[in-house]
N, C-alpha and C positions, 0 to 999 in steps of 0.2 A: 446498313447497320442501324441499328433503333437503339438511342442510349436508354439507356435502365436505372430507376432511382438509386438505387443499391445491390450489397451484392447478395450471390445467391449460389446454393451448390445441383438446386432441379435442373431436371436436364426440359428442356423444350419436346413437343411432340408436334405432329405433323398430320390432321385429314383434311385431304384433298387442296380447299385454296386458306385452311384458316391453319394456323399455330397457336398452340394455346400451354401456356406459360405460369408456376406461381410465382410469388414475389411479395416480402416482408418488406414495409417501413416503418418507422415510427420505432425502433427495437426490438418489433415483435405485435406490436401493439394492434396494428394494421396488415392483414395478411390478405394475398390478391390474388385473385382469376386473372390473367388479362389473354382475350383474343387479338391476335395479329391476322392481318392479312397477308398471305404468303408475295402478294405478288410485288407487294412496293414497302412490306412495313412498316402500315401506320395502324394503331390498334382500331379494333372494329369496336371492342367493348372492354371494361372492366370493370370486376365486380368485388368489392371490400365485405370482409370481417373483422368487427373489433374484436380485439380479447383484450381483458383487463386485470387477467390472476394471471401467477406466477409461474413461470415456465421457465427450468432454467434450461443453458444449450450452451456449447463449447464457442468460443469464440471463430474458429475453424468452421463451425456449424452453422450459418445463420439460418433462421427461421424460416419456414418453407419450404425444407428439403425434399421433400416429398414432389414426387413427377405425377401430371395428372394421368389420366386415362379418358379414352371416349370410346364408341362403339359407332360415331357418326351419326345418332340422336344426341343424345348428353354426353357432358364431358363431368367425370368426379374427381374432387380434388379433396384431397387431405391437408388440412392445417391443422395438425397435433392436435393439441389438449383443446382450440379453440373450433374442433369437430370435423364432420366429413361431409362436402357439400357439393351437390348436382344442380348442374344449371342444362340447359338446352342449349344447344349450337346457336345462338341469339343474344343468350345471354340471362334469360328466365329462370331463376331460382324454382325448379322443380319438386326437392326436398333437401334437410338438412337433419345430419344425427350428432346427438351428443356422445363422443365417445369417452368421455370424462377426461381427467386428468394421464398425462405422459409424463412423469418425473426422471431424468435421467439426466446425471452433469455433462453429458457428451449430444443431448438433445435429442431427436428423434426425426426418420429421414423414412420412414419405410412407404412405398408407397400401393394405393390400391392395383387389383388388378382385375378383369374380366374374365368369367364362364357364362356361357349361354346365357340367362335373364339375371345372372347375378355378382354380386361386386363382393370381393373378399380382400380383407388388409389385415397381414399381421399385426395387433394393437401391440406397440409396446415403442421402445422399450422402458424398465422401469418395475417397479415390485409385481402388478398389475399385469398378465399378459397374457393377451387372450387369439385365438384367430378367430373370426369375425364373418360371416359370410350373409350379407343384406340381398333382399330384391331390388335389384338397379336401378327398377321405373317408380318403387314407391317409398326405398329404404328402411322395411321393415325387414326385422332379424329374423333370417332363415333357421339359422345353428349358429353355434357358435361352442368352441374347443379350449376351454383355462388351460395353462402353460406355464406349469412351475417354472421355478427355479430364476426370477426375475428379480433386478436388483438395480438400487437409483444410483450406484455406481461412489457411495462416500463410504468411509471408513478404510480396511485393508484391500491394499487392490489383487490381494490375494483371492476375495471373496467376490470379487466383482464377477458379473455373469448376464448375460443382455446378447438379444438378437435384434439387428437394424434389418434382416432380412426380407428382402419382397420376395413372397411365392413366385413359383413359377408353373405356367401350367400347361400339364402335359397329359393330352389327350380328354380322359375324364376322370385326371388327378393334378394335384397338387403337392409340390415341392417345395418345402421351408426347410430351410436350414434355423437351428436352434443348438443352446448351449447343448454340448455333447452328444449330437444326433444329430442326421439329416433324416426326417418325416415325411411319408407320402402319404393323404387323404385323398378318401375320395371327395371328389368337387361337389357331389350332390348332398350330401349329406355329414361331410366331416367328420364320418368313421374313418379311423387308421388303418393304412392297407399295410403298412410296414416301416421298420426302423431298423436303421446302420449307426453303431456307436463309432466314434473316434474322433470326434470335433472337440476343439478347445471350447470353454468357459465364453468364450465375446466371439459374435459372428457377425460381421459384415458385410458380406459379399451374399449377392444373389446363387443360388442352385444354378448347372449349366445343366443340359441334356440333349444328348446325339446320339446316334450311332449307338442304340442300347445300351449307352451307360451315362449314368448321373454323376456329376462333380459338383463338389463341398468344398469349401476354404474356408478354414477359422482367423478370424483379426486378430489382433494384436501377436503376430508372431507365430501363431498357433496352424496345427497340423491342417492340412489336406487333405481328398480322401477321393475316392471313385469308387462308384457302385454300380454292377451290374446289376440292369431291369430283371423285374418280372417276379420278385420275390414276393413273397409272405411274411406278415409275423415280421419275428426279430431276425435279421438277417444280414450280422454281423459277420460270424462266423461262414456265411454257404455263398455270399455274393460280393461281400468288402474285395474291390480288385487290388488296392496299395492305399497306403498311407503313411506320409511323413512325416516325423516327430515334430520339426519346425520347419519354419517357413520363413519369406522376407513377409513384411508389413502388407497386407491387402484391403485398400479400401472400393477400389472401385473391382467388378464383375469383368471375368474374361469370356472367349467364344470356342466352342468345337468348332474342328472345321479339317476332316479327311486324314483323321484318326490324331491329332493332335487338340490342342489345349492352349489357349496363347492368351497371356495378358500382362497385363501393365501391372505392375506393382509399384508400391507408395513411394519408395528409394527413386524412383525413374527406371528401373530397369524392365526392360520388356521382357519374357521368356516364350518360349518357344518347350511345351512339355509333351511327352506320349500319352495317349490317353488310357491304354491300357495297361503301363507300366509304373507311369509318374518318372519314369528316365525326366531329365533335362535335354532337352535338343541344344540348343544355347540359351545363355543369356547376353544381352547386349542394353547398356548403358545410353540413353535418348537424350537427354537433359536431367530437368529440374523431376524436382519427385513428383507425382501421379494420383490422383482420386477419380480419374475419368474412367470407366469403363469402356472395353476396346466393342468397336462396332466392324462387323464382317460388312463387305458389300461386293460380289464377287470373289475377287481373288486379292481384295485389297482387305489390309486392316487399317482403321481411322483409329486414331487415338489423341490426345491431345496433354499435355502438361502442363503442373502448376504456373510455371513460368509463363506461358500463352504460346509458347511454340506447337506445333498442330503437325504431324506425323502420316504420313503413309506410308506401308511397309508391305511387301511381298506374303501373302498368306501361306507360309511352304517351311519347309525342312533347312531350309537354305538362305541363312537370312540378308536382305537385302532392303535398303531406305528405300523409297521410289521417291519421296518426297517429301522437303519439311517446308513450314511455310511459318511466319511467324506474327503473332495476332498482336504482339506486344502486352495483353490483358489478362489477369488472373482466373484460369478456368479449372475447374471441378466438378462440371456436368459432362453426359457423356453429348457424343456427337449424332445428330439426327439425322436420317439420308433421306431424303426422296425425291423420284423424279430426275435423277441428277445432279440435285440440290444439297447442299449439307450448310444445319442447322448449328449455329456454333453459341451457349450462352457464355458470356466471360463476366468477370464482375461489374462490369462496365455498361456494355453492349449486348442486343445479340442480333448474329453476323448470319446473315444468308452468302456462300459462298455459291459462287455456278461458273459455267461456260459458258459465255456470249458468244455464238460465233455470228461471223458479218454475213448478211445477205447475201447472196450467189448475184454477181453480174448478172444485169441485163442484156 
């Protein structure tokens, strides 16, 4: 384990032998790159941003939320209002963009993501919200899509309305959930292929997509939704497969996986849902309450909660612990696999988990 100046809710990501990680100190003031070496972690490199205007963010929130991305040339990493910056697997500052001000009392977490030569990040949240889509290798703006209905989140929280959503991307399109719609663009050019109404005002969670059909979760309490592929236009009415009027609390993203829908909600309660119906399979109570997003790996789900307890559970209809293990550390990143290995941030630490097994007798 590699202790960590402070805490943080990014999750860690994983190519090949590096881990590459953001991370705020100073309150904000100081926001970091840092490269881990996967094999013994000890950092290879880090790279700082000052910012020196005001940003506000929830206390829940600390600064950095945002996960980087890489493609195994450069890694980009998103630090809010203090911009979106590309180094090289090295650690070489490539390019940097100003993506101006993120005002929002609850901060801002959305993170970039990759299509073929280009880097696209929902800009928000906050009055201001745009989607974004640069060239990767030189960060000049390809297109870019304004996106009503954005709000810094003061006054009545009747009127509050904000999406922390990261695209997701499927095929040679794009999935954002946004206040009252989930949106599908095309990746090349960020024409609208099509829109399903029925999301709440505040959205949180990432877009899921399997098995021809797209799933939506609105935050704060707010409806769920599944939509059959392939539409046009508005297609509310000809592909919306269900949709629930509430919900429990969802901050972190769940997974499809063999016509189900499983995730962790903010309560600690795991659920187990149909994909084509929104039925409840069960639900079962873990611990402490949950910001982590559930991570598939086989037939296993990894999940983890606030409390630092860390969860595997049977991927199926029929629900079953396999295993808990407990970190003792405050976590609300999700969990990162590879190789074997699982990548665990907590506010403390973060934890490469494995299986050493002993040499075979001579």
């Amino acid at each position: 384990k590699l202790e960590l100046p402070g805490p943080g809710n990014s999750s860690p990501i994983v190519w090949e032998q590096r881990i590459f990680l953001t991370q705020a100190t100073g309150k904000g003031a100081e926001r970091w790159t840092w490269c881990i070496d996967r094999s013994d972690g000890k950092v290879a490199w880090k790279k700082k941003v000052n910012y020196t205007g005001s940003e506000p963010t929830h206390a829940t929130n600390p600064y950095c939320s945002a996960s980087p991305v890489t493609d195994g040339e450069r890694v980009i990493v998103s630090h809010g209002s203090a911009g979106l910056y590309c180094y090289d697997l090295e650690g070489k500052e490539l390019w940097r963009r100003d993506l101006g001000e993120f005002r929002h009392i609850w901060g801002n977490a959305n993170s970039p993501v990759l299509y073929e030569d280009s880097c696209i990040i929902n800009c928000g949240p906050g009055v201001r919200t745009q989607l974004l889509c640069l060239d990767k290798k030189t960060g000049k703006e390809k297109w870019k899509v304004p996106v009503p209905g954005g709000h810094e989140g003061t006054g009545g929280r009747e009127n509050w309305t904000s999406s922390w959503s990261t695209p997701l991307v499927l095929d040679s399109s794009l999935l954002v959930s946004y206040p009252g719609r989930l949106i599908s663009f095309d990746a090349a050019s960020g024409k609208e292929l099509w829109s399903c109404g029925g999301l709440g005002r505040l959205v949180y969670t990432s877009p899921l997509a399997r098995e021809g059909v797209a799933v939506s979760m609105s935050g704060f309490m707010g409806p769920p939704m599944a939509v059959r592929l392939g539409g046009k236009g508005e297609i509310t009415g000809s592909h919306r497969l269900w949709r629930q009027e509430r919900a429990q609390q969802r901050i972190g993203s769940g997974v499809i996986h063999k016509g189900h829908i499983y995730i962790h909600n903010d309560p600690g309660v795991l659920e187990c849902i149909k994909l084509k119906t929104g039925e409840s399979v069960w639900k079962n109570r873990l611990a402490a309450k949950s910001w982590s997003s559930v991570v598939l790996a086989g037939e296993r789900l990894y999940t983890a909660d606030d409390g630092g307890s860390c969860f595997v559970v049977q991927a199926s209809p029929d629900f079953k612990i396999l295993a808990k293990n407990e970190l003792g550390e405050r976590i609300r990143a999700s969990i990162a696999v590879s190789r074997g290995e699982l990548f665990i941030r907590s506010y403390k630490h973060l934890w490469c988990i494995s299986r050493h097994r002993a040499p075979a007798p001579r």
